[in-house]
C-alpha positions as CSV (number, residue, x, y, z in Angstrom):
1,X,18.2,6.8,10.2
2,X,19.8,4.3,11.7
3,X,17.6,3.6,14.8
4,X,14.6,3.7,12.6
5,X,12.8,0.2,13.1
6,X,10.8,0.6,9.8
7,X,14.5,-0.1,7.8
8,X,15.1,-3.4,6.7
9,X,12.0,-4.8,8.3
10,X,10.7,-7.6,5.9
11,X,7.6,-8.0,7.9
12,X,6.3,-4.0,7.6
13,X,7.5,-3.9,3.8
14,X,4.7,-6.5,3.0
15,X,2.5,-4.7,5.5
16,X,2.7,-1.5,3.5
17,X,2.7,-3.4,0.5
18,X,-1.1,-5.2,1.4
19,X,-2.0,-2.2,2.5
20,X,-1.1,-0.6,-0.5
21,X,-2.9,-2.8,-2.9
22,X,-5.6,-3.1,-0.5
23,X,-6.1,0.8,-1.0
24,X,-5.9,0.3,-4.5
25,X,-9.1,-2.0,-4.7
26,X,-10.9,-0.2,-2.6
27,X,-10.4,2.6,-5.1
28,X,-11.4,0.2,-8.0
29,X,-14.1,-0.9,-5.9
30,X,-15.6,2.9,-5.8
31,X,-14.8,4.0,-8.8
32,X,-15.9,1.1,-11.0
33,X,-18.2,-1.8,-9.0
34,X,-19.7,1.0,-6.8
35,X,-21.0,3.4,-9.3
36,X,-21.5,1.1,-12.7
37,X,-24.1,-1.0,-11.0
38,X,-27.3,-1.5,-8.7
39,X,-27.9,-4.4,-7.0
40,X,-29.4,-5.2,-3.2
41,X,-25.7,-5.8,-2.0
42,X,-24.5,-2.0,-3.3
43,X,-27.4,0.0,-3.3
44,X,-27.3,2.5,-6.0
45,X,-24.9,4.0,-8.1
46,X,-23.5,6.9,-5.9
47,X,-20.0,8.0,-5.7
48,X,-19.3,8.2,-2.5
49,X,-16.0,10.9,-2.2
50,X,-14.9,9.9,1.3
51,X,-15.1,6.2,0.6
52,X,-12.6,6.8,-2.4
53,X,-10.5,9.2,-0.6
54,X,-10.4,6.8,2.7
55,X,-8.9,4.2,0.2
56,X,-6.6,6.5,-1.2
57,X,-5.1,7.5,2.2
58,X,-5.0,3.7,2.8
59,X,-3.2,3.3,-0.6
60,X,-0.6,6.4,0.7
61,X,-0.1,4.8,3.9
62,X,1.2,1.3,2.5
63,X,3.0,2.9,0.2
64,X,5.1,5.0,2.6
65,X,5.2,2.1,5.1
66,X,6.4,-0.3,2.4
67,X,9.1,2.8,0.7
68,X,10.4,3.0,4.5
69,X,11.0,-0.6,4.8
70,X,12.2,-2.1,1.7
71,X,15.0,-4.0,1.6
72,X,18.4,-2.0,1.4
73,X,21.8,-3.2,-0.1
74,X,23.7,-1.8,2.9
75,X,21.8,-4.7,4.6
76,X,23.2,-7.7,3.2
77,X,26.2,-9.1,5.1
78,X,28.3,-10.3,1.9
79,X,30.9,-8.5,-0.1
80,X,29.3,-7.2,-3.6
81,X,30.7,-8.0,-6.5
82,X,32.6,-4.2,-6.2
83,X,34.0,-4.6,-3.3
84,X,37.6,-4.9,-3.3
């Protein structure tokens, strides 16, 4: 997994992590804005499944982007506190 552009990429970690919160309020949205009020901006209180499942796969997405990216010890180019 060397080769893999995703590792130690700073810039797709906070990628997958917006994307992951982003999924996450869209899932809040749905399940408590959407459905617990009418108004002429949401019109009516269905749940709408693929809405809430599209933001769950959103939510998935960052959250493998942002798992594949993070930061890794190996990284860093000074000696650790264990190294001898």
């Amino acid at each position: 997994m060397q080769d893999n552009p995703l590792q130690n990429n700073p810039k797709a970690f906070w990628a997958g992590l917006v994307l992951l919160f982003l999924g996450i309020a869209g899932m809040v949205f749905y399940l408590v804005v959407r459905t617990g009020s009418e108004s002429l901006i949401l019109p009516g209180p269905n749940f709408r499944l693929k809405h809430f499942v599209l933001a769950l796969v959103v939510a998935g997405i960052g959250a493998v982007i942002a798992s594949f990216a993070r930061p890794r010890s190996g990284a860093f180019t000074s000696a650790g506190r264990n190294d001898r």
